[in-house]
C-alpha distance (Angstrom), angle and dihedral (degrees) to the residues before:
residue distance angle dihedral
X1 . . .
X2 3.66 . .
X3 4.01 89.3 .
X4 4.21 94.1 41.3
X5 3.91 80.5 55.8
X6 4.24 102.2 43.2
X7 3.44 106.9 124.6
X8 3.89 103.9 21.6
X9 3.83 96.1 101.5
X10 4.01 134.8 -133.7
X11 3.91 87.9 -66.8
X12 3.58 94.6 46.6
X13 4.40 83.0 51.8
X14 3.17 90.3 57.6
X15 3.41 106.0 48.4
X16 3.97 93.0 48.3
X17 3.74 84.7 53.0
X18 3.81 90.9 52.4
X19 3.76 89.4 47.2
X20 3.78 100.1 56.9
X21 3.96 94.0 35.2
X22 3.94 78.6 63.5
X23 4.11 92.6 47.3
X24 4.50 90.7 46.5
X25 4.18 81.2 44.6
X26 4.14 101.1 44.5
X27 4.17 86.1 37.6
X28 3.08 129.4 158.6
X29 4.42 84.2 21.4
X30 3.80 95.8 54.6
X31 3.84 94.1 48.9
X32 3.99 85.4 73.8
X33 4.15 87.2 52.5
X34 3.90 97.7 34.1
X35 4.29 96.0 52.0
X36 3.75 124.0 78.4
X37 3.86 131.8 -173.7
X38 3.40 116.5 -142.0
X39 3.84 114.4 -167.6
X40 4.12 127.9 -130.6
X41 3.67 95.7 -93.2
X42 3.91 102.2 35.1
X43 3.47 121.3 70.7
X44 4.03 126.0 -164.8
X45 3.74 127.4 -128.9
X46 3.81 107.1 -156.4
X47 4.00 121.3 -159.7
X48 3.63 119.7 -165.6
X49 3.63 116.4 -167.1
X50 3.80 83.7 -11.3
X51 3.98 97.4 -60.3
X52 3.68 113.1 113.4
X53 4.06 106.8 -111.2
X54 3.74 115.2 -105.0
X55 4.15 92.7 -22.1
X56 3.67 82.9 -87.2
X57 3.98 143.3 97.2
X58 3.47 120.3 -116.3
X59 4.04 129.5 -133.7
X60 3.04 167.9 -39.0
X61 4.18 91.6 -133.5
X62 3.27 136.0 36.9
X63 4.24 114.5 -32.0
X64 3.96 118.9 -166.3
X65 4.15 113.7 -115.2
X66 3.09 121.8 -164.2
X67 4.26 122.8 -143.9
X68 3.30 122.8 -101.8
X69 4.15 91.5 -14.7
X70 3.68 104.8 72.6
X71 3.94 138.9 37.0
X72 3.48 123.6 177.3
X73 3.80 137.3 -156.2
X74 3.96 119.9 -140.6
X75 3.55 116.1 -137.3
X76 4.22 124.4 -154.1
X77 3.98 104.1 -135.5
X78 4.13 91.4 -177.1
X79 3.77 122.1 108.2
X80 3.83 117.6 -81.0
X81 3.47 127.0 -155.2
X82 3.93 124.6 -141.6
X83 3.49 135.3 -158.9
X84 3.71 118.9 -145.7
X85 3.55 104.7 -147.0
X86 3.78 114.0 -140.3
X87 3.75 117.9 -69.6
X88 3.86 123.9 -149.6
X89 3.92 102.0 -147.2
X90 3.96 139.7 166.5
X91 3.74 118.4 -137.2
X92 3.47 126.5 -150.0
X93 3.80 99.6 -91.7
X94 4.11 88.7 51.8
X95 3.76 94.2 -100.8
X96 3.71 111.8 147.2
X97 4.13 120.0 -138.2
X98 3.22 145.3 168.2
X99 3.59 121.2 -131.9
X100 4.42 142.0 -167.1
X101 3.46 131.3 169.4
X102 3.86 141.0 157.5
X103 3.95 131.4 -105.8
X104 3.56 123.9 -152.4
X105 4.04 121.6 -161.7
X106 3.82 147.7 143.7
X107 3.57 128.0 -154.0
X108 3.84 107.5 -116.2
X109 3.97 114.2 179.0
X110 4.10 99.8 40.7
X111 4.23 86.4 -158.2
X112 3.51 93.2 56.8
X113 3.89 97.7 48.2
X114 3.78 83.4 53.2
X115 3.19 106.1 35.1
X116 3.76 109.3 44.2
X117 3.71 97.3 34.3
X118 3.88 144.0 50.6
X119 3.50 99.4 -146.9
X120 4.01 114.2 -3.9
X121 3.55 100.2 -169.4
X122 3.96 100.7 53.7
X123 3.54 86.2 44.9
X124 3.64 87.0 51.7
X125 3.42 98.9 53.4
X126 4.00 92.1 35.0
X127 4.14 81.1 61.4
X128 3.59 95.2 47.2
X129 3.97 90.2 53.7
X130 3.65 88.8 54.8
X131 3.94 102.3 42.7
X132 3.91 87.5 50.4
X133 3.81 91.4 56.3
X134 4.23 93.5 42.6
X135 3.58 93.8 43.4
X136 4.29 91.8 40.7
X137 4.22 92.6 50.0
X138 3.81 88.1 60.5
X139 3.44 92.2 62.4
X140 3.57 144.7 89.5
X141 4.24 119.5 -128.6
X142 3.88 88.0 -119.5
X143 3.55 91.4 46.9
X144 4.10 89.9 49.6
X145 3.97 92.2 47.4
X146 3.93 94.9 42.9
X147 4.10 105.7 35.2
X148 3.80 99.7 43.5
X149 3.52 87.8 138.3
X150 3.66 95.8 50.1
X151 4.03 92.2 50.5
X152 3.57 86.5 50.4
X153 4.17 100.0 54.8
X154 4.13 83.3 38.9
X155 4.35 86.5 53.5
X156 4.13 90.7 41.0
X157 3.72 89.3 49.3
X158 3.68 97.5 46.7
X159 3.97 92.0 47.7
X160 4.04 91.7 53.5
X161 3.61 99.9 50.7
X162 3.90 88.9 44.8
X163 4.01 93.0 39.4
X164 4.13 94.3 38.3
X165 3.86 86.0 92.8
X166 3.79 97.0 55.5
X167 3.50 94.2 54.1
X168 3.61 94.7 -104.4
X169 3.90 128.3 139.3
X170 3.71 116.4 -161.1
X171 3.91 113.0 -148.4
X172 3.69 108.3 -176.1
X173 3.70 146.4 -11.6
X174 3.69 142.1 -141.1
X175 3.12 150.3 -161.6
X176 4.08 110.6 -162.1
X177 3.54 109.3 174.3
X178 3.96 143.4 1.0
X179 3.63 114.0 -156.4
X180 4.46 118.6 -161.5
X181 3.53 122.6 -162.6
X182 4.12 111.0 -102.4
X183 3.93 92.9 -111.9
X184 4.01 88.7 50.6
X185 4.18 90.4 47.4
X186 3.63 91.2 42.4
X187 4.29 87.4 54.6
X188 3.86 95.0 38.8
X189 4.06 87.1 59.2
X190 3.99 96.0 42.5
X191 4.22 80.4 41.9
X192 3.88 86.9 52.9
X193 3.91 98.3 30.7
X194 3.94 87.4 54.2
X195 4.00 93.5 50.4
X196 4.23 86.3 52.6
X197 3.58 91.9 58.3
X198 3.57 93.0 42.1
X199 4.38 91.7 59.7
X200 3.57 88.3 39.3
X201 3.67 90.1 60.1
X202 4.20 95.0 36.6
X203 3.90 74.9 56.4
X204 3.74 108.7 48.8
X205 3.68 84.7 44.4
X206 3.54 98.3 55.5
X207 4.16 89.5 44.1
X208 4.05 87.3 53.6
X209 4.01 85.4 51.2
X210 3.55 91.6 53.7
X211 3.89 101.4 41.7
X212 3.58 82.7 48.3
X213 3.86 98.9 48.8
X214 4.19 75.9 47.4
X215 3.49 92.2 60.0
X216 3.77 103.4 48.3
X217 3.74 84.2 57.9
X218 3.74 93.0 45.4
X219 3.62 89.5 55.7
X220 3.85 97.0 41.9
X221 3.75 88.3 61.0
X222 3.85 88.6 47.5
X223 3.67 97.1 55.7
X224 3.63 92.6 52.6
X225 3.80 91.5 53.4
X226 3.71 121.7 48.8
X227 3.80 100.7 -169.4
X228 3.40 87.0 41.7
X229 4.05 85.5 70.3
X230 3.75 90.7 47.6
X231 3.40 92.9 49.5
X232 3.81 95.4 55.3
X233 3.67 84.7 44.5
X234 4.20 90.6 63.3
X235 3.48 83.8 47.3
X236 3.22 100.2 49.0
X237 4.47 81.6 55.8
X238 3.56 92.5 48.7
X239 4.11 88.2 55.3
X240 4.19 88.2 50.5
X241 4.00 100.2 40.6
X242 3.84 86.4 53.6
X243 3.61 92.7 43.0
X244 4.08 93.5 47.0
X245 3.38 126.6 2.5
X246 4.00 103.1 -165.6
X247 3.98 86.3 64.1
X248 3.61 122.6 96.9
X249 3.65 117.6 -170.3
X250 3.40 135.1 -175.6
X251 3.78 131.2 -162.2
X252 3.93 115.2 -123.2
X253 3.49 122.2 -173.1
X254 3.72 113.9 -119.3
X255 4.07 94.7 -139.6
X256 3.69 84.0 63.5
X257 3.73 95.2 67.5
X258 4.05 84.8 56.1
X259 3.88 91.7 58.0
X260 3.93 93.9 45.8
X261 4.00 84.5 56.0
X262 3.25 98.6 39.5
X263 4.22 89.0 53.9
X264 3.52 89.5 39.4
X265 3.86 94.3 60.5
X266 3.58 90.8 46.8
């Protein structure tokens, strides 16, 4: 007791000593006033006189309180889950967005969240707000849209350095949604539409170069075989008369229509 009570003065003594004189009086009544129950994920900061008992939170159980010396503040230790609301920012290439995301954190050190702040998880969230702006307006739009998860470890390291001192441990960070103005969608998709039609042509051009590059071989191997060409050329029947019936074709050599003009000029 003597080292819960260091630093509280003679005054301060005696008023403790007044305080559980008036418990060992009022007892067994004042048990049902003096005993709190702190639950598994709360702990309790006690202040007596105004000091903060023993520099440490009490619980989970039942903690001691004093009348009319201490008070105490409970603390929630589970996870809580923030909404970012949406962000209006400029990236680095001028491009305005809109941008939410999601915070995850737990308080760790009870004293600290009550002690060193007024109200740790609006300033949490007021902190988040600004980080994801700062860290946002040093970017480029293709380096928002492609390294979400980047931005997000950047954001969730930023907030625990910042937050370490409030007792706070942030868990995890995201970023939800990334909204574009309608003029800036509608030029992204002509942008992307544009470079789709540009590989499909690279790519039809290169399969024309090959067939073509196929042919000249095709015909090489022709030229050196004359049956080979007539061959090709019943094959060429068997494709049609399968195809449709009510056409007749016949193959004509293409040297012939030289002679004909060359008797015809004559």
């Amino acid at each position: 007791i003597a080292d819960r009570q260091e630093g509280i003065g003679v005054c301060g003594w005696i008023l403790v000593s007044l305080s559980f004189l008036l418990v060992f009086i009022t007892f067994p009544i004042s048990i049902w006033v003096c005993i709190k129950v702190v639950r598994e994920y709360e702990r309790a900061v006690v202040f007596r006189l105004g000091r903060i008992l023993s520099k440490k939170a009490k619980g989970p159980g039942m903690i001691l309180v004093l009348p009319r010396t201490d008070t105490f503040i409970k603390v929630d230790l589970r996870m809580v889950t923030c909404k970012i609301p949406p962000q209006e920012i400029l990236t680095r290439d001028a491009v305005t967005a809109q941008v939410d995301g999601v915070v995850n954190y737990r308080i760790h050190s009870a004293v600290n969240a009550v002690a060193n702040i007024t109200d740790v998880h609006s300033a949490t969230l007021l902190l988040a707000q600004t980080t994801l702006r700062n860290i946002l307006g040093t970017l480029s739009l293709a380096q928002l849209l492609a390294g979400r998860e980047q931005v997000a470890h950047s954001i969730k390291a930023t907030l625990d350095s910042a937050t370490e001192q409030w007792g706070v441990k942030v868990a995890r960070v995201e970023i939800r949604d990334i909204r574009l103005p309608m003029a800036m969608q509608r030029a992204m998709a002509a942008e992307a539409e544009a470079a789709r039609e540009t590989r499909a042509k690279v790519v039809a051009a290169a399969g024309e170069m090959n067939a073509s590059r196929a042919l000249k071989e095709a015909s090489m191997v022709l030229a050196e075989s004359p049956a080979g060409l007539q061959l090709r050329y019943l094959q060429t029947l068997t494709a049609v008369a399968a195809e449709n019936n009510s056409t007749i074709v016949f193959p004509l050599p293409i040297n012939m229509f030289g002679i004909l003009g060359q008797k015809s000029t004559g």
